[in-house]
C-alpha positions in Angstrom: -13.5 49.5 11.3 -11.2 51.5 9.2 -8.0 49.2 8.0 -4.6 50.7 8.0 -1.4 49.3 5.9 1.9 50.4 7.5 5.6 49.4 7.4 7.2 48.7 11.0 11.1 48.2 11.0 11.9 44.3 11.6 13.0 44.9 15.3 9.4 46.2 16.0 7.8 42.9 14.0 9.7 40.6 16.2 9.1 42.6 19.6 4.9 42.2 18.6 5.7 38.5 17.4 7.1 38.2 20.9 4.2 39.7 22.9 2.0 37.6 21.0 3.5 34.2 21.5 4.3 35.0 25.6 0.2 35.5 25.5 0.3 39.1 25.8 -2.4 39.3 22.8 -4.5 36.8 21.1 -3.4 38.0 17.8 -1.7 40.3 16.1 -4.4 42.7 15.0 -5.0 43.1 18.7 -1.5 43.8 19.3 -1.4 46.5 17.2 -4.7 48.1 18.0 -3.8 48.0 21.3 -0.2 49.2 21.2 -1.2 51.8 19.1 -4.1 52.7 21.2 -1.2 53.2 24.4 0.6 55.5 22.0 -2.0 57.8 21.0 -2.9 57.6 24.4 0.5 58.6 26.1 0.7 61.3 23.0 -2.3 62.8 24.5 -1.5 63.0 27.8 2.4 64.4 27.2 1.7 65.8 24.0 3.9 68.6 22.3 4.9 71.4 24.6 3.6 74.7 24.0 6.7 75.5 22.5 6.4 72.6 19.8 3.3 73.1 18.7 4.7 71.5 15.0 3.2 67.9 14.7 2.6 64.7 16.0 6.1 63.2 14.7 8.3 66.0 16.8 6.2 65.3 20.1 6.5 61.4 19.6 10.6 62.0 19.3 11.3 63.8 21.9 9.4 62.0 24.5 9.6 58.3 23.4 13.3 57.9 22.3 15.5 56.2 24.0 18.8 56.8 22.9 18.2 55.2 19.8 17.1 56.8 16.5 14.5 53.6 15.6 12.9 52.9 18.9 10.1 54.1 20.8 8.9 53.3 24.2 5.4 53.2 24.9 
């Protein structure tokens, strides 16, 4: 399996960190495979609209913000 390095903000660290210790995941490389998994997922199902055809980042902020400019929902 391919191996990824990338920077999450501290709030999404501690929100994993959480998941993990309340059992949700055995670990965090699960976590994230599987959290990211749900994302590409939901991304593929909503995906952009056929009048935002310009990129994965434009689709992902328009349907998973909450208000916020740092958080997602998945």
């Amino acid at each position: 399996m391919p191996k990824v390095e990338i920077n999450v903000p501290e709030h999404l660290e501690m929100q994993i960190t959480q998941m993990i210790e309340q059992g949700e995941f055995v670990n965090r490389e699960e976590a994230i495979e599987d959290l990211l998994s749900a994302g590409l997922k939901a991304y593929k199902t909503s995906g952009p609209s056929d009048d935002n055809q310009q990129g994965f980042d434009d689709g992902l902020e328009d349907d998973g913000m909450m208000g916020h400019d740092d958080e997602y929902v998945f």
